[in-house]
C-alpha positions as CSV (number, residue, x, y, z in Angstrom):
1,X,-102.3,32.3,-1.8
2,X,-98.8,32.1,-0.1
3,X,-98.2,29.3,2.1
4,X,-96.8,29.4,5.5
5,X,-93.4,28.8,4.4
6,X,-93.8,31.5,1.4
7,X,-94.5,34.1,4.1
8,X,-91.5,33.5,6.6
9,X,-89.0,33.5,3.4
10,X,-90.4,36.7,2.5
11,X,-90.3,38.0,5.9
12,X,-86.8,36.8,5.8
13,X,-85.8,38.3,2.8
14,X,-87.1,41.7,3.2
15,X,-85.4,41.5,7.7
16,X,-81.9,40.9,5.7
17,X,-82.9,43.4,2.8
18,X,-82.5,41.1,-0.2
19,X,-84.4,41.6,-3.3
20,X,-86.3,38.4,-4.8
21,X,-83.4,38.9,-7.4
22,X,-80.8,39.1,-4.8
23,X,-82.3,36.0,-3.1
24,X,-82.2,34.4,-6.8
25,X,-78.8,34.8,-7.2
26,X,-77.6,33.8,-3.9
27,X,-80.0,30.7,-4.2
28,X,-79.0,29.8,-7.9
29,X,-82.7,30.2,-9.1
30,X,-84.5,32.7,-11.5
31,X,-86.4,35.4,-9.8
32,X,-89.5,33.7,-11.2
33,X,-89.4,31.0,-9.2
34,X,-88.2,32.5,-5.7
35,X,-91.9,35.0,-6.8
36,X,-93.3,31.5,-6.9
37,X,-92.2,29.9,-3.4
38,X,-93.0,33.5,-1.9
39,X,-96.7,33.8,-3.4
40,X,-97.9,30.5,-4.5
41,X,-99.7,27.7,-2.7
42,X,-98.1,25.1,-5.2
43,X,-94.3,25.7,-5.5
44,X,-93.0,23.1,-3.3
45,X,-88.9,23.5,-3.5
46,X,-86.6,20.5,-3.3
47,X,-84.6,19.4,-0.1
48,X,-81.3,21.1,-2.1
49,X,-83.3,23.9,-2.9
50,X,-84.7,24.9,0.6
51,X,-81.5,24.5,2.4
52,X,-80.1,26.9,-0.2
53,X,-82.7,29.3,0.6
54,X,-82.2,28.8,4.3
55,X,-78.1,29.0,4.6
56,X,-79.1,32.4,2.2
57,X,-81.3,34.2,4.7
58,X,-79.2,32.5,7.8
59,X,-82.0,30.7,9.0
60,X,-82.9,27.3,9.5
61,X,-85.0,24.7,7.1
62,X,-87.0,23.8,10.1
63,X,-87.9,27.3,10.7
64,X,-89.2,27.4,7.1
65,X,-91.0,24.7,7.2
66,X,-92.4,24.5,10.7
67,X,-95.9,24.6,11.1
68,X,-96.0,25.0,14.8
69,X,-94.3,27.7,16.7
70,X,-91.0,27.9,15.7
71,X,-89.6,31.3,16.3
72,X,-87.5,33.4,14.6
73,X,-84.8,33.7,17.0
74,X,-84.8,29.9,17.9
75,X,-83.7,29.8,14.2
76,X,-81.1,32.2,14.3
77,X,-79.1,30.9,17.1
78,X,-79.6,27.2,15.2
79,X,-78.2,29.0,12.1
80,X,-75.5,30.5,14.4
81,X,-74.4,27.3,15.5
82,X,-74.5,26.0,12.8
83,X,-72.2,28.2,11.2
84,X,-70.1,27.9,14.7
85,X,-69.1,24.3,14.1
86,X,-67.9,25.0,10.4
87,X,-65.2,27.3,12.2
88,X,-61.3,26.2,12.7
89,X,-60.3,25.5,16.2
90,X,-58.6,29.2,16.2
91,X,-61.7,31.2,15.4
92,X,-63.9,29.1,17.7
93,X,-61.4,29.6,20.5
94,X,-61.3,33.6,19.9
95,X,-65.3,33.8,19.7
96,X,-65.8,31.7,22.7
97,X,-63.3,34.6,24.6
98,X,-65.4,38.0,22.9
99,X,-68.1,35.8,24.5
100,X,-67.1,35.8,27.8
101,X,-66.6,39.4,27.3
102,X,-69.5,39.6,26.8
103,X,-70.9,38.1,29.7
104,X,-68.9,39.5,31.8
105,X,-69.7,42.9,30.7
106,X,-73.8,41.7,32.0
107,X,-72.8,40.8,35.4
């Protein structure tokens, strides 16, 4: 029986259209063991392992491992600023401007 966190890497995985050998790979894993984490109660990843398997499906290790009502999107825009701060000053400074075209563009 999957657990919780099985289910929403699975979810995950299948959203972003990644095979479990595609997930594997990105991860550094066999195949075997992301079946595992996806369908067993008992695989239980390490710290390492689970952020691997978050930065892969651009999600959060909270999200994976919540057990309250984490959602989805909450996740993604943790996962997008996440990935925000590991920009240079240049390419934060020209995505904060496509984002006030953005907004502009809703008002």
């Amino acid at each position: 029986m999957p657990t919780p966190m099985g289910e929403r890497i699975r979810e995950l995985r299948l959203k972003n259209g990644l095979t479990l050998e595609a997930l594997a790979e990105r991860v550094g894993s066999s195949k075997s063991y992301m079946w595992e984490i996806e369908n067993k109660g008992v695989a239980r990843p390490s710290a390492e392992k689970l952020h691997l398997i978050a930065n892969a499906l651009d999600t959060t290790t909270g999200y994976l491992l919540a057990t309250d009502e984490v959602t989805e999107a909450d996740a993604a825009d943790l996962a997008f600023f996440r990935n925000y701060q590991k920009m240079n000053v240049k390419s934060k400074e020209r995505l904060r401007g496509m984002l006030k075209i953005l907004d502009d563009e809703d008002e």
